[in-house]
N, CA, C and O of each residue as an XYZ file, in Angstrom:
324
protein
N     274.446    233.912    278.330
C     275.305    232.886    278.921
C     276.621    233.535    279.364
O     277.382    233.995    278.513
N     276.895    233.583    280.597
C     278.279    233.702    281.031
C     279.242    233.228    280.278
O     278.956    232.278    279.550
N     280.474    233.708    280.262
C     281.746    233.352    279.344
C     283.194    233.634    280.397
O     283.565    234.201    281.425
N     283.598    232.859    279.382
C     285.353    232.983    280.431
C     285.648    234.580    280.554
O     285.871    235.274    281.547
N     285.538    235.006    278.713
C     285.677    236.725    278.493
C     284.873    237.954    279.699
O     285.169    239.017    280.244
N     283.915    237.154    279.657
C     283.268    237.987    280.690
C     283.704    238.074    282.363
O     283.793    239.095    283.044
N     283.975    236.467    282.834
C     284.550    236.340    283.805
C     285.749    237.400    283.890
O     285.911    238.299    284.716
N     286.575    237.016    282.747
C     288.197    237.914    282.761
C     287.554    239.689    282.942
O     287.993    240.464    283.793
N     286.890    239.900    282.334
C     286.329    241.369    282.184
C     286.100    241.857    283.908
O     286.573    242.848    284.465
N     285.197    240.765    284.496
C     284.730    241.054    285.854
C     285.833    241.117    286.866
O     285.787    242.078    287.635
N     286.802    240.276    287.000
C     287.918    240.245    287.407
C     288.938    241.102    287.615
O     289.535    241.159    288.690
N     289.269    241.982    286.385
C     289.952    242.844    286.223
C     289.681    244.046    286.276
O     290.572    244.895    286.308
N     288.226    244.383    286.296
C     287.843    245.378    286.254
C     287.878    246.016    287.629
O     287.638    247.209    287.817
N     288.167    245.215    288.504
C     288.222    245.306    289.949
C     289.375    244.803    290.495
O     289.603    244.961    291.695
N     290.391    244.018    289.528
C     291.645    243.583    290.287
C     292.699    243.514    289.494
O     292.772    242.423    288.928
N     293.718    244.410    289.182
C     295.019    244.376    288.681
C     295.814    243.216    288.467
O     296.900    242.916    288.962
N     295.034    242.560    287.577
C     296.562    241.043    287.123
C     297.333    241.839    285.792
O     297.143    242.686    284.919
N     298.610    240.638    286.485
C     299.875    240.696    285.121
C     299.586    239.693    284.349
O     300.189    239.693    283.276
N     298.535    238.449    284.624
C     298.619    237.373    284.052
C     296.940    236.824    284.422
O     296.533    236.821    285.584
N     296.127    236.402    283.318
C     294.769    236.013    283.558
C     294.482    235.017    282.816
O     294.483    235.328    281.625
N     294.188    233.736    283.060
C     293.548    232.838    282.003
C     292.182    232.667    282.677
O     292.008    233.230    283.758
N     291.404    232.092    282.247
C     290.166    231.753    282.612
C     289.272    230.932    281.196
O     288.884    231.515    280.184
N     289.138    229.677    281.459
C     288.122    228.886    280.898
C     287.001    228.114    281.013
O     286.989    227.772    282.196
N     286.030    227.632    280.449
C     284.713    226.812    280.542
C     284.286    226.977    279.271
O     284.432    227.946    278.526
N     283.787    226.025    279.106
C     282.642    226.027    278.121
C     281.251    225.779    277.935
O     280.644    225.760    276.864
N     280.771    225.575    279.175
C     279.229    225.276    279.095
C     278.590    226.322    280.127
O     277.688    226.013    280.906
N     279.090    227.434    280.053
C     278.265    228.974    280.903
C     278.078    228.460    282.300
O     277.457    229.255    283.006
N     278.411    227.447    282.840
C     278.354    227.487    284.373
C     279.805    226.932    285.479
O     279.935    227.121    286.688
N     280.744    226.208    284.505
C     281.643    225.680    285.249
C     283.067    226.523    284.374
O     283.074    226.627    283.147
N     284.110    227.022    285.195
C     285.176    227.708    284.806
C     286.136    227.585    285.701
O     285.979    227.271    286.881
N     287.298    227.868    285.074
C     288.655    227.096    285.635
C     289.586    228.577    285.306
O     289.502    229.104    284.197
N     290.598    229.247    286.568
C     291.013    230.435    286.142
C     292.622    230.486    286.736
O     292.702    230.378    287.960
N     293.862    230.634    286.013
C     294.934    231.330    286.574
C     294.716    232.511    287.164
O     293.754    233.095    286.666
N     295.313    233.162    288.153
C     294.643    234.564    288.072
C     296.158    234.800    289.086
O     296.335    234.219    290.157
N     297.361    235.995    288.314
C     298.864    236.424    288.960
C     298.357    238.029    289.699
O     297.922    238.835    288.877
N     298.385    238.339    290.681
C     298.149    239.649    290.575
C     298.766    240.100    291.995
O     298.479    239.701    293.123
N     299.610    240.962    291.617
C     300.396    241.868    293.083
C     299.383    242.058    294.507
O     299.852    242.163    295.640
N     298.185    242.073    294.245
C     297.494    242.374    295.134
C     297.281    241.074    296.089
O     296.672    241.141    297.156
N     297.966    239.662    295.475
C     298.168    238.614    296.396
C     298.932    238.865    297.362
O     298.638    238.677    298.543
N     300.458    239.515    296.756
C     301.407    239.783    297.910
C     301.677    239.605    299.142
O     301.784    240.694    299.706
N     301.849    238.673    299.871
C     301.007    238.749    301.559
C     300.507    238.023    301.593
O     300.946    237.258    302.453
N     299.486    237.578    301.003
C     298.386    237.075    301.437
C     298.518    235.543    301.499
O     299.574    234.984    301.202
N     297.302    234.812    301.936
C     297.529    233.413    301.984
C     296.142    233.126    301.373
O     295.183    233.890    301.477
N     296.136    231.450    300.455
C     295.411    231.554    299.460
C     293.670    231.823    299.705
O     292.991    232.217    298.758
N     293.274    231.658    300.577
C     292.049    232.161    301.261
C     291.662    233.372    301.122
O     290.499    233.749    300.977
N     292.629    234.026    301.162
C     292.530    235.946    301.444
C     292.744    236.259    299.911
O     292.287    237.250    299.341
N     293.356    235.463    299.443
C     293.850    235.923    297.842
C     292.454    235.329    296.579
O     292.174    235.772    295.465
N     291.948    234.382    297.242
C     290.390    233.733    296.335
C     289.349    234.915    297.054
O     288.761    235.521    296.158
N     288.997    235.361    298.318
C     288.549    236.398    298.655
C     288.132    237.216    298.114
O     286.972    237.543    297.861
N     289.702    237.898    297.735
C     289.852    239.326    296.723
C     289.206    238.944    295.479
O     288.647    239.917    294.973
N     289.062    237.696    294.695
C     288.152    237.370    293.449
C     287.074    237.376    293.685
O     286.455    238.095    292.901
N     286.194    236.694    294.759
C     284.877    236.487    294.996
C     284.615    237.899    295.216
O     283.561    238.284    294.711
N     285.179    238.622    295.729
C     284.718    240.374    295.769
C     284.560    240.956    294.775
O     283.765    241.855    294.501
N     285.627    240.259    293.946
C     285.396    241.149    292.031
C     284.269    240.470    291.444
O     283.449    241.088    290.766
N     284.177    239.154    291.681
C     282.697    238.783    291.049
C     281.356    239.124    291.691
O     280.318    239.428    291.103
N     281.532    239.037    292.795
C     280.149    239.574    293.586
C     279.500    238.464    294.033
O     279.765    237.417    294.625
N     277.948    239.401    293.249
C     277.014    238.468    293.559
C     276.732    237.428    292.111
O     275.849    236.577    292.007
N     277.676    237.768    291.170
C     277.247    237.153    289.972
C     277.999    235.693    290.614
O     277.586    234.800    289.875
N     278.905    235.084    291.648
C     279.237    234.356    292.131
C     277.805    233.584    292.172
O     277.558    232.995    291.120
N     277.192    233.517    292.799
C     275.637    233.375    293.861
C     274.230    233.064    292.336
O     273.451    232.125    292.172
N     274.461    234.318    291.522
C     273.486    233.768    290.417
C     273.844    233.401    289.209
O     272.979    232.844    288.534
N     275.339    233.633    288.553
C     275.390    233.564    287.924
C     276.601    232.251    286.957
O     276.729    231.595    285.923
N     277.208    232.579    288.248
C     278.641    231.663    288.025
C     278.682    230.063    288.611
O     279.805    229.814    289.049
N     277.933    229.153    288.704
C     278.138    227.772    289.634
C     279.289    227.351    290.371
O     279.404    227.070    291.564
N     280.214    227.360    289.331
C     281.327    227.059    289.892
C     282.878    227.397    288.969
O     283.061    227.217    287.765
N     283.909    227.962    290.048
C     284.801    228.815    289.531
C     286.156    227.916    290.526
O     286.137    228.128    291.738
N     287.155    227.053    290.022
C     288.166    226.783    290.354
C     289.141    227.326    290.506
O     289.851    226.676    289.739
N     289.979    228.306    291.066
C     291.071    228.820    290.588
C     292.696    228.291    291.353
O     292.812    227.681    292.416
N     293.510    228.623    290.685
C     294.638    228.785    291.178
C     295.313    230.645    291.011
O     295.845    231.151    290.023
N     295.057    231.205    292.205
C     295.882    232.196    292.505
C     297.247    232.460    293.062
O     297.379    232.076    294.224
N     298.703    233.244    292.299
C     299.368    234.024    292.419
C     300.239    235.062    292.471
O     300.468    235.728    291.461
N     300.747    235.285    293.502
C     301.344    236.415    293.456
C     302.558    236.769    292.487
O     303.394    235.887    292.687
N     303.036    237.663    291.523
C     304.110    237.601    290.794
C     305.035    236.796    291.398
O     305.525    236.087    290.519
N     305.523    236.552    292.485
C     307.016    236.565    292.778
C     306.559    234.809    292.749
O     307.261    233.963    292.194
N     305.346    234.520    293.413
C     304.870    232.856    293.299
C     304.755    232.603    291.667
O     305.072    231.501    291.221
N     304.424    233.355    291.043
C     304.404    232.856    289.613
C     305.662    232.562    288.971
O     305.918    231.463    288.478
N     306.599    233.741    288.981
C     307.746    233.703    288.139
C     308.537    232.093    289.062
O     309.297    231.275    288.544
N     308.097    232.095    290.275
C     308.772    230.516    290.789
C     308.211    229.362    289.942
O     308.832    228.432    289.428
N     306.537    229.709    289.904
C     306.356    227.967    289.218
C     306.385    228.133    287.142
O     305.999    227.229    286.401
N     306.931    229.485    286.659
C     307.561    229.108    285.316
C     308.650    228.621    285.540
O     309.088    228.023    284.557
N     309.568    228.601    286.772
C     310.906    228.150    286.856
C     311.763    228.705    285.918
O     312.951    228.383    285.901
C-alpha cells in the first residue's frame, strides 16, 4: 500500500524541498504541502509539473489522487505571515 512516507520519499528524492507535508490514509487519496526553491518562477501549473515528474508513472498506477498546494520559499514565508 502506498503511504504519505513513501510519497514524501518519491518527491524528494527528485526535488529539493525546505518544507514537505504529505497525508492520506487509505493508500489511494493524499493531500501534500510541498515549499521548494525550484518553484521560483514558476506558475502553479509548471510548479505541480515538477511533482508529477518526481512521481512518474506511480502517478498513473499507483497514486489515484494527489491534491497539493505548492510553494516557493519566498510564497511560503508570505502565507506564515
Amino acid at each position: 500500500m502506498v503511504t504519505p512516507d513513501y510519497i514524501k520519499q518519491l518527491i524528494t528524492a527528485s526535488l529539493p524541498c525546505t518544507h514537505i507535508v504529505v497525508e492520506g490514509d487509505d493508500g489511494t487519496h493524499f493531500s501534500a504541502v510541498i515549499v521548494s526553491a525550484e518553484f521560483s518562477g514558476r506558475n502553479r501549473v509548471q510548479q505541480h509539473q515538477l511533482v508529477y515528474k518526481a512521481l512518474g508513472d506511480r502517478m498513473r498506477d499507483e497514486i489515484h489522487a494527489l491534491s497539493m498546494k505548492t510553494f516557493s520559499p519566498e510564497e511560503w514565508a508570505e502565507q506564515q505571515g
